[in-house]
C-alpha positions in Angstrom: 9.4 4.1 -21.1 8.5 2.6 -17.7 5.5 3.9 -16.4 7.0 5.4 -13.1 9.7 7.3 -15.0 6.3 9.3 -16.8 4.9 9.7 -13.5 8.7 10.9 -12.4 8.3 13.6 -14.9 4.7 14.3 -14.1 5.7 14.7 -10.8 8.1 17.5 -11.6 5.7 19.2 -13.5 3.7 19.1 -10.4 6.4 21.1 -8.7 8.1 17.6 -6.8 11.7 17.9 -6.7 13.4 14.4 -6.1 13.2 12.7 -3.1 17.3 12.6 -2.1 17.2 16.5 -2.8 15.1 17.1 0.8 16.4 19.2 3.2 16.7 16.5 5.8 18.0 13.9 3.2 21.4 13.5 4.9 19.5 11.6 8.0 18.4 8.9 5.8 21.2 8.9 2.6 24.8 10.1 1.6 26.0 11.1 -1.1 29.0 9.7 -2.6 30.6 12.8 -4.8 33.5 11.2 -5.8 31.8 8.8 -7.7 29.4 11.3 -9.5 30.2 12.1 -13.2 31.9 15.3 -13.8 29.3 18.4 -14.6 26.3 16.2 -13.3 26.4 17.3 -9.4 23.8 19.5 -9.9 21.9 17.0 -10.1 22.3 16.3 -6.1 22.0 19.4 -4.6 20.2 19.5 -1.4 16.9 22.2 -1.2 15.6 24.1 1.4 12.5 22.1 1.3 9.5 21.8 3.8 8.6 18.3 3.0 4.7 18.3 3.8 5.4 17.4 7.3 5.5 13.7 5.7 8.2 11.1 6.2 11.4 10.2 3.8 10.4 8.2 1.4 13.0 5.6 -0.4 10.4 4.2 -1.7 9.5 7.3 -3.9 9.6 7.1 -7.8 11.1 10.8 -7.0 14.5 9.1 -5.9 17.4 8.4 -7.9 18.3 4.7 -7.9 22.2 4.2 -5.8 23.8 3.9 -9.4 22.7 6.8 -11.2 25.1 9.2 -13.3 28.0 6.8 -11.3 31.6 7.9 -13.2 32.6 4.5 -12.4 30.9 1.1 -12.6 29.7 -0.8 -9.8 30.4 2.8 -7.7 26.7 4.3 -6.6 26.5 7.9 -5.9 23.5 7.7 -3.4 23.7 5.0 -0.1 20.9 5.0 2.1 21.9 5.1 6.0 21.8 3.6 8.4 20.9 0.5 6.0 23.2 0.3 2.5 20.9 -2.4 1.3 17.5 -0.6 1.1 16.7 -0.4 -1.9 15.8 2.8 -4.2 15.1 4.5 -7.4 12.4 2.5 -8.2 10.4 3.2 -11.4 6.9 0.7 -11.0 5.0 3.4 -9.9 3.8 5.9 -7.5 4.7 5.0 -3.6 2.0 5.4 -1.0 3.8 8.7 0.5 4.2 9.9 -3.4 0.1 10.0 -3.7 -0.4 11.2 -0.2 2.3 14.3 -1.2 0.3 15.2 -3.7 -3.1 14.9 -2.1 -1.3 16.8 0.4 -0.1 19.8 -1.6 -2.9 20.3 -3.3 -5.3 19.8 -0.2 -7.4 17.3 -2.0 -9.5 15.4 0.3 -9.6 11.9 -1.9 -7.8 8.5 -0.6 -8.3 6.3 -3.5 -5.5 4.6 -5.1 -4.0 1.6 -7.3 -1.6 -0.9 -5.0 0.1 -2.8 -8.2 3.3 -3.9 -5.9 2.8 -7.7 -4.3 2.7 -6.1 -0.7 2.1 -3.1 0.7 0.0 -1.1 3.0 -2.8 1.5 3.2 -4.6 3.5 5.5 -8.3 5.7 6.3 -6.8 9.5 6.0 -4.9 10.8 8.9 -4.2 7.9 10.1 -3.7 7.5 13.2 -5.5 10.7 13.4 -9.7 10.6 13.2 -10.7 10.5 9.5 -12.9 13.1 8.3 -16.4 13.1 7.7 -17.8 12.2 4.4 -14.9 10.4 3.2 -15.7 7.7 0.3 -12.7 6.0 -0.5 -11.6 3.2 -2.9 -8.6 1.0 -3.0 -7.4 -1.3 -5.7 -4.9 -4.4 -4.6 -4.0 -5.6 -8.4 -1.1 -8.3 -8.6 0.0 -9.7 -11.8 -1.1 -13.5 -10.6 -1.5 -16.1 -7.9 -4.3 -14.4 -5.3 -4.2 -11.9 -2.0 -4.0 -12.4 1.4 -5.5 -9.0 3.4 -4.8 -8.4 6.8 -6.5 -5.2 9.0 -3.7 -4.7 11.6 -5.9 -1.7 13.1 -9.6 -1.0 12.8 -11.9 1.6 14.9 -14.7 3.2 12.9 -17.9 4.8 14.1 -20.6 1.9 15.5 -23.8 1.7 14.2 -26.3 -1.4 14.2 -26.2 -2.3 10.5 -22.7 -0.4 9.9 -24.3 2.1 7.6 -22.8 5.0 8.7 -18.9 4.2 8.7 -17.8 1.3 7.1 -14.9 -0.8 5.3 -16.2 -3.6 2.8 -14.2 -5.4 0.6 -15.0 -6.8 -2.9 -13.2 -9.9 -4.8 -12.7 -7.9 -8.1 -12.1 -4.3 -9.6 -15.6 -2.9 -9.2 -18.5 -2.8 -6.8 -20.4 -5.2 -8.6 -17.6 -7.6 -8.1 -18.8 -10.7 -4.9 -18.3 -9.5 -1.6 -15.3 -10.8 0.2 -15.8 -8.8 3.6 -19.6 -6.6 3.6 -19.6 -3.9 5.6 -17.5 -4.1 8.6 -17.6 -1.0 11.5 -16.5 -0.5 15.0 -13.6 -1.7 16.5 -11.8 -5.0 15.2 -10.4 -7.5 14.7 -11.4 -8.0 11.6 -11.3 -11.3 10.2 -8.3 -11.8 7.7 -8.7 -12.6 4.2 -7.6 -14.3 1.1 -9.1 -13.5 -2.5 -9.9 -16.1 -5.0 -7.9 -13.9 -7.6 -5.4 -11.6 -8.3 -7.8 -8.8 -7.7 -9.2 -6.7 -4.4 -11.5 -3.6 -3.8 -11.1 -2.2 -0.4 -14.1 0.4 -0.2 -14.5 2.7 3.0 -16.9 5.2 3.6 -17.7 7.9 6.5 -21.0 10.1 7.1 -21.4 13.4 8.1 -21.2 13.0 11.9 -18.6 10.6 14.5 -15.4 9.8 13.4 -12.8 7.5 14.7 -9.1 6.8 13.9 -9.6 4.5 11.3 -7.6 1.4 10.3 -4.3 0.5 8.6 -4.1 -2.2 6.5 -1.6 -4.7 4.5 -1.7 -7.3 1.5 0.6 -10.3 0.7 0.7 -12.3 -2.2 0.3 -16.3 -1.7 0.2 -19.0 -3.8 -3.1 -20.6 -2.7 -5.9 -20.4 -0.4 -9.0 -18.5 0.1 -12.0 -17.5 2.4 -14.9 -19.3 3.5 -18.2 -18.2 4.4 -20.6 -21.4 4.2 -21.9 -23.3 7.1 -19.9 -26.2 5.9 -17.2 -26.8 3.5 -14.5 -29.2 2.5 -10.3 -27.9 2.8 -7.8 -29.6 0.5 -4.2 -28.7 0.0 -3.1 -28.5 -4.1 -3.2 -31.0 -5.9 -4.4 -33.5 -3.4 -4.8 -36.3 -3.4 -1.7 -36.2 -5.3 1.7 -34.5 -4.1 1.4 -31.0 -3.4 3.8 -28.7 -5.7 6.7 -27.3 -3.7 7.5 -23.8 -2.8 3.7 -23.0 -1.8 2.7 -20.5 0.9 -1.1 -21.3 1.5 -3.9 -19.6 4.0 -7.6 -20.1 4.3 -9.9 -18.1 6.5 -13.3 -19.5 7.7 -15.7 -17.3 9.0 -18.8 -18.0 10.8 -21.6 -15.4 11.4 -21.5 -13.8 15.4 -22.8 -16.1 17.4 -21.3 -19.1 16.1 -18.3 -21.0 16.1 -16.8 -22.7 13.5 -16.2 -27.1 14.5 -13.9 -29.3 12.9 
């Protein structure tokens, strides 16, 4: 059994109903009745549901894929609108909204979470809203291969001379003893982009007890090669070289010099 079809269930037991059953489902999908298998319509009842004040999700391991309990093949009972080609009923894992619904619900006041897809995005809580105080948060980026590419798209934490009151730092690994990719980063951005050496990333952030800010938002990519450079000198080749570089490659480096400095070809 896939591991998001537990989680599905888990969910339930949680007291999540699935995500097409919303109250406001119709906005973003339609259901096609005719194409439902007798004495499983039940199945796609709409609920009078509050919805946590968060955002349709087809994304959501709560939502049943377009060709579930179909009478006839190739038919799908669910099409998302405006867009027939999103796709949905995915079963990898929990989504980004699906762990913020249940911190949500039960009002816990944690942001940590595993990012197994090969992109995404995360946030500080409350984005775009001030994150609280006291917040120590941890995010795993884990791909199955190839490395990461990590991009802050947004970034305004509390200032302080050596950043140890509000900070973001990242690691090159799956723990806090794992080498430092990015140390600790505050105030306002940009921040400088970055590629891991492997398939792993921690994202740490942290917040004191006094100033907040609105925090950042973040995404990952997979790519085929690269990485991030931090010496004062260095040498760049592309794969392979100086033989033929493989085809189908997608390739960044990032070099980053202290403040103060610039970096010279």
């Amino acid at each position: 059994m896939d591991k998001g079809a537990i989680q599905h269930e888990m969910n339930h037991a949680l007291g999540f109903i699935h995500e097409q059953a919303r109250s406001d489902r119709d906005k973003f999908v339609k259901i096609m009745w005719e194409h439902i298998t007798a004495g499983e319509q039940g199945n796609f009842g709409k609920m009078n549901s509050k919805n946590l004040g968060l955002p349709y999700d087809y994304s959501s391991v709560m939502h049943y894929g377009a060709y579930d309990f179909s009478s006839t093949p190739g038919k799908p009972t669910i099409v998302p609108v405006p867009n027939p080609l999103v796709p949905i009923g995915q079963r990898e894992g929990l989504s980004n909204l699906d762990v913020a619904k249940i911190n949500k619900l039960y009002k816990c006041n944690c942001c940590s979470s595993v990012l197994p897809k090969t992109k995404g995005s995360f946030t500080s809580i409350n984005y775009p809203s001030p994150y609280p105080n006291n917040s120590n948060c941890l995010w795993l980026i884990r791909i199955r291969r190839n490395k990461i590419f990590l991009q802050f798209e947004a970034f305004d934490l509390q200032t302080s001379s050596d950043c140890s009151s509000d900070y973001v730092k990242v690691y090159s690994g799956n723990s806090k003893n794992s080498p430092v990719l990015l140390d600790k980063y505050c105030g306002q951005g940009p921040l400088p982009s970055i590629v891991a050496s492997g398939s792993t990333v921690l994202v740490e952030f942290a917040s004191d007890e006094t100033v907040t800010a609105t925090g950042f938002r973040a995404s990952y990519n997979r790519v085929n090669c690269g990485g991030t450079f931090t010496d004062s000198s260095g040498i760049i080749t592309s794969p392979n070289y100086p033989n033929k570089y493989p085809k189908n490659r997608a390739c960044f480096w990032v070099i980053s010099s202290p403040v103060g400095y610039k970096v010279k070809n």
